[in-house]
C-alpha positions as CSV (number, residue, x, y, z in Angstrom):
1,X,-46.1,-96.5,-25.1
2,X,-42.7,-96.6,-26.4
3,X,-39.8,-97.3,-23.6
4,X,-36.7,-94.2,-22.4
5,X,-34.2,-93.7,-25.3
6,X,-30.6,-93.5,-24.8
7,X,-28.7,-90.5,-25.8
8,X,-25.1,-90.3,-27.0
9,X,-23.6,-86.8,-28.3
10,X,-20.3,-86.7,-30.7
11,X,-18.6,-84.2,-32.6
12,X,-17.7,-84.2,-36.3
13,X,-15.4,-82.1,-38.3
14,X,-16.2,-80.6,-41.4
15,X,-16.2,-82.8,-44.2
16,X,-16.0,-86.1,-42.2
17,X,-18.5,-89.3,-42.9
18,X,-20.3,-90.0,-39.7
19,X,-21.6,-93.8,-39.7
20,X,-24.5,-95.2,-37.5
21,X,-25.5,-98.3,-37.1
22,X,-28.0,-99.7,-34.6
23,X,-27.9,-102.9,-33.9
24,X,-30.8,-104.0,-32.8
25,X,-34.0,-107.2,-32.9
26,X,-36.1,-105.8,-36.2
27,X,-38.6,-103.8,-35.4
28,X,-37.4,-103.2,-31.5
29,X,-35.7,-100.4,-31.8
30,X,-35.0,-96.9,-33.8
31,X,-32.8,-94.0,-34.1
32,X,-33.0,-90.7,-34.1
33,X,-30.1,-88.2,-34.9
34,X,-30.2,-83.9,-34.5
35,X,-27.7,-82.0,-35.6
36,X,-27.5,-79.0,-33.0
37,X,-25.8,-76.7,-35.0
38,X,-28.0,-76.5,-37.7
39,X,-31.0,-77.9,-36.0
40,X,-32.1,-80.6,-38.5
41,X,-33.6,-83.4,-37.5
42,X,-31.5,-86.1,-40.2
43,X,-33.4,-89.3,-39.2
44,X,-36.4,-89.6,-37.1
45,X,-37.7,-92.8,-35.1
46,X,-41.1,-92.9,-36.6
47,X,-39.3,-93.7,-39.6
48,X,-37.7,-96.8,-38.0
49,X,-33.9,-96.2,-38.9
50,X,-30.8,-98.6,-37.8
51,X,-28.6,-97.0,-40.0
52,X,-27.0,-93.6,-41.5
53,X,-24.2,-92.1,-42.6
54,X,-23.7,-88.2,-43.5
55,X,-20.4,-86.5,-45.2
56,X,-20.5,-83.5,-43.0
57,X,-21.4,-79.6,-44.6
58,X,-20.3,-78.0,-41.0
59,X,-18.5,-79.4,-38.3
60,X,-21.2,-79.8,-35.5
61,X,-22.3,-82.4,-32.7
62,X,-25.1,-84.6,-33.3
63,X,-27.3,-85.8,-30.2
64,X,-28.2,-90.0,-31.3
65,X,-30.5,-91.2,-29.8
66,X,-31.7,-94.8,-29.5
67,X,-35.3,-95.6,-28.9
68,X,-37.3,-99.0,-27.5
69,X,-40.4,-99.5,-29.9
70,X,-41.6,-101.8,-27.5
71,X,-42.1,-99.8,-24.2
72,X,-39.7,-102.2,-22.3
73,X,-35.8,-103.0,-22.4
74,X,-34.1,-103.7,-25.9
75,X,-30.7,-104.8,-26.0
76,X,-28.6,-103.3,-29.0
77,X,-25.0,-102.7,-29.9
78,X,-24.6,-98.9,-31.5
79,X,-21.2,-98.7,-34.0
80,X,-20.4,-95.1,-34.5
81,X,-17.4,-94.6,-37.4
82,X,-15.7,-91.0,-38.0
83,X,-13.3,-90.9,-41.1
């Protein structure tokens, strides 16, 4: 059973590139980012993601979240870039 993500919201204006990056032991960790004005799921953590970046259509927030594939603590640094 996977471990309790960690959830981080941040806004983004229109036309801004968000960066992610998860850093993270491979395999120990995912992310998983929503975009709640729109409602799109952009990366999910089945997929096993540590890094995106988006040029924004809409300004929005986006809810990241960090998940533990290993059902038990995972130490990781996030680095979130707006420009």
């Amino acid at each position: 059973e996977d471990g309790y993500s960690v959830s981080y919201i941040i806004g983004v204006p229109i036309g801004q590139t968000m960066t992610v990056d998860l850093n993270v032991p491979l395999g120990s960790a995912a992310l998983e980012i929503w975009g709640f004005n729109d409602g799109q799921n952009y990366v999910s953590r089945f997929d096993n993601w540590t890094s995106f970046h988006i040029t924004t259509p809409i300004g929005q927030d986006f809810l990241i979240e960090v998940y533990p594939n290993t059902g038990g603590t995972v130490n990781f640094t996030l680095n979130i870039t707006i420009q």
